[in-house]
TIGULO-781418 format. One record per residue (C-alpha): residue number from 0; x, y, z. Coordinates in nm, 4 decimals, m for minus. Layout:
vomi, X, Y, Z
NUM, X, Y, Z .
...
***
This chain:
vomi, X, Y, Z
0, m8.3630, m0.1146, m4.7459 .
1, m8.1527, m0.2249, m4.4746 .
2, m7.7897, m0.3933, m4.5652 .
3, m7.6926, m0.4442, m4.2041 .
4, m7.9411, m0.6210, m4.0003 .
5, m7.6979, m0.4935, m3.6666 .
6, m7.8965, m0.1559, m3.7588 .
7, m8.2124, m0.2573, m3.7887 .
8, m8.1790, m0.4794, m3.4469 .
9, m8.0665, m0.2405, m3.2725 .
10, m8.3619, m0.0486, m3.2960 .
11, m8.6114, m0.3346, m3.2130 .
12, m8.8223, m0.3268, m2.9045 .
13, m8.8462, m0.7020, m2.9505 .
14, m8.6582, m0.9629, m2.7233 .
15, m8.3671, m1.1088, m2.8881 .
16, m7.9804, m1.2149, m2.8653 .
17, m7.7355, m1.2350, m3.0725 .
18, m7.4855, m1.5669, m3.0929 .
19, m7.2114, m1.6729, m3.3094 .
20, m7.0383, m1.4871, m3.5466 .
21, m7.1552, m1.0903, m3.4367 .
22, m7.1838, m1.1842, m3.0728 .
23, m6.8157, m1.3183, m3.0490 .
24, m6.7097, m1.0464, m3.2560 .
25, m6.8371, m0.8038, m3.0102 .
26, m6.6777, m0.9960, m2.7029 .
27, m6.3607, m1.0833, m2.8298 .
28, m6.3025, m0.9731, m3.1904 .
29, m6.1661, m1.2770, m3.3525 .
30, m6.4215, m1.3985, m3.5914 .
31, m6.5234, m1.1734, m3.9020 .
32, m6.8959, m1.1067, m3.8575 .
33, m7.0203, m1.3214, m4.1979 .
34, m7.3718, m1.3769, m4.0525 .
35, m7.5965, m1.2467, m3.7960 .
36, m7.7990, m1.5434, m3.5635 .
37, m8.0226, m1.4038, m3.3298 .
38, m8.2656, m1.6369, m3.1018 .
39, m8.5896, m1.4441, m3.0988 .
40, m8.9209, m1.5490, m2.9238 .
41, m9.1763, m1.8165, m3.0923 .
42, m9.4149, m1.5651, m3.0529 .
43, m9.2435, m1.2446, m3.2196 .
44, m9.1685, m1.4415, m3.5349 .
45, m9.4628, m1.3024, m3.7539 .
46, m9.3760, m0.9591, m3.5677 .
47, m9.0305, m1.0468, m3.6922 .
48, m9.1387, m1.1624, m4.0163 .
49, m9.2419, m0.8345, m4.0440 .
50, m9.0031, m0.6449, m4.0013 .
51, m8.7467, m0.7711, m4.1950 .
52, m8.9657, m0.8000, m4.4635 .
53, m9.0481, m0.4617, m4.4576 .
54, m8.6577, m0.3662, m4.4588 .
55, m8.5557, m0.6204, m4.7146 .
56, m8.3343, m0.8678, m4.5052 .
57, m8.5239, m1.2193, m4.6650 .
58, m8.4087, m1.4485, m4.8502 .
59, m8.0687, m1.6540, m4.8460 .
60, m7.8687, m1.3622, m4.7068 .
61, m7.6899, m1.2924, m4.4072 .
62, m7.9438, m1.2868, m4.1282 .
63, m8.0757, m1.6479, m3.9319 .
64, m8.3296, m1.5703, m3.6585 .
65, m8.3481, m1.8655, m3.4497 .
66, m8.6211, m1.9388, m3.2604 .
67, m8.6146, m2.0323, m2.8820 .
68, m8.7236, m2.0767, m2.5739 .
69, m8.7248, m1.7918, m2.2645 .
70, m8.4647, m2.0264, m2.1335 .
71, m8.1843, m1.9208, m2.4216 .
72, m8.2364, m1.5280, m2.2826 .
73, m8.1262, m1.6057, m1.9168 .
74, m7.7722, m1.4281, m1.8264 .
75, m7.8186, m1.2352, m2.1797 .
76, m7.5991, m0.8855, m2.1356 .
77, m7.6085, m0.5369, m2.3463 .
78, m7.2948, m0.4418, m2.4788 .
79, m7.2936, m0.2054, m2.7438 .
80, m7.6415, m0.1302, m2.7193 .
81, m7.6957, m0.5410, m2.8423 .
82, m7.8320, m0.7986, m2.6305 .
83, m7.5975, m1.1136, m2.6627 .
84, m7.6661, m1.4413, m2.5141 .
85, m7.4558, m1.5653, m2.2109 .
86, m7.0994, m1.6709, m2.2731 .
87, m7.1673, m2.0253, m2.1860 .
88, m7.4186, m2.0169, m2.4421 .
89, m7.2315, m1.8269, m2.7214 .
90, m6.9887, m2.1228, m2.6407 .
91, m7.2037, m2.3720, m2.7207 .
92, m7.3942, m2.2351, m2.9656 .
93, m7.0268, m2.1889, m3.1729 .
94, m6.8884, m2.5379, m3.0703 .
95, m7.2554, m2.6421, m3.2890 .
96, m7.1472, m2.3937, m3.5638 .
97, m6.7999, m2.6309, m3.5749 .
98, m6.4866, m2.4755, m3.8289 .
99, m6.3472, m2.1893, m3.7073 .
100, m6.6028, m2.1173, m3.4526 .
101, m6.4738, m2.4269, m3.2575 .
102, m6.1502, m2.2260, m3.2506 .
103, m6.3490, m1.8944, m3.1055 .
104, m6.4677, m2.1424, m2.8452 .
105, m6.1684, m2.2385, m2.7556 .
106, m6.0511, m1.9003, m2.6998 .
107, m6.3432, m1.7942, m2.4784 .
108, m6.3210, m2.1071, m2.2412 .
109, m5.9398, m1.9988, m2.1966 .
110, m6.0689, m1.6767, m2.1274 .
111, m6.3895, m1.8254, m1.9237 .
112, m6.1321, m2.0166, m1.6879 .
113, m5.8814, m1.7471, m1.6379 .
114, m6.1022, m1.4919, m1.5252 .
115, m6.3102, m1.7663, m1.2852 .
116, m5.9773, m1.8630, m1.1233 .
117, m5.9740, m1.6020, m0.9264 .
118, m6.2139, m1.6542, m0.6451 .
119, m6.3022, m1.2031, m0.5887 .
120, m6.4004, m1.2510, m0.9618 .
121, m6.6023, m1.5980, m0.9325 .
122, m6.7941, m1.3993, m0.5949 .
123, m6.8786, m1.0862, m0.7936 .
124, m6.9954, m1.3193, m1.1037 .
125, m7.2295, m1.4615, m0.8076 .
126, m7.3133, m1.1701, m0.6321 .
127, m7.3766, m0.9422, m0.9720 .
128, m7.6546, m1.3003, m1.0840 .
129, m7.8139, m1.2699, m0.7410 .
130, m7.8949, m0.9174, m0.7901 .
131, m8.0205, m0.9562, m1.1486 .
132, m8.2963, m1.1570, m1.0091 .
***
């Protein structure tokens, strides 16, 4: 039986990406990781089903798939060995959560806006999507 769904994710050949609470604790470390929200394919939810059932992670605990369109997977990155959604979409996706995720939001706008100031890193943003495609 699994107690930390990060664990059991990890090892997933599924599509999926992480938001809220683990996914900004990952980028920036402020919120404490109280629940893990992953967007997962319409399709992989019985696959899903599954597996967590299998692993004992149902039930009113800390683990919310959410289920999404391709369109939520788009500028997804790996960082340690976890697929997280795009910042713009971790943004939103806390702003929704509201309380102290708004302030997380906050935070990573500040951060979004410092490091797109600078023109070199705004053209290697660009230059790093083009070549993703």
């Amino acid at each position: 039986m699994h107690k930390d769904p990060i664990s059991l994710i990890k090892h997933t050949k599924m599509q999926y990406a992480l938001t809220t609470y683990q996914a900004e604790n990952i980028v920036q470390r402020y919120l404490f990781p109280s629940r893990t929200d992953i967007y997962i394919n319409k399709e992989d939810l019985e696959k899903w089903h599954q597996l967590i059932t299998t692993d004992g992670l149902v039930g009113k605990g800390n683990l919310r798939l959410l289920i999404s369109d391709a369109h939520v997977f788009y500028g997804s990155f790996q960082c340690q060995g976890l697929t997280i959604v795009c910042i713009p979409q971790l943004i939103v996706d806390l702003l929704e959560e509201g309380g102290v995720c708004t302030e997380a939001a906050e935070r990573l706008i500040e951060k979004s806006e410092t490091y797109f100031s600078s023109k070199s890193n705004y053209s290697r943003y660009i230059q790093k999507k083009k070549l993703e495609k």
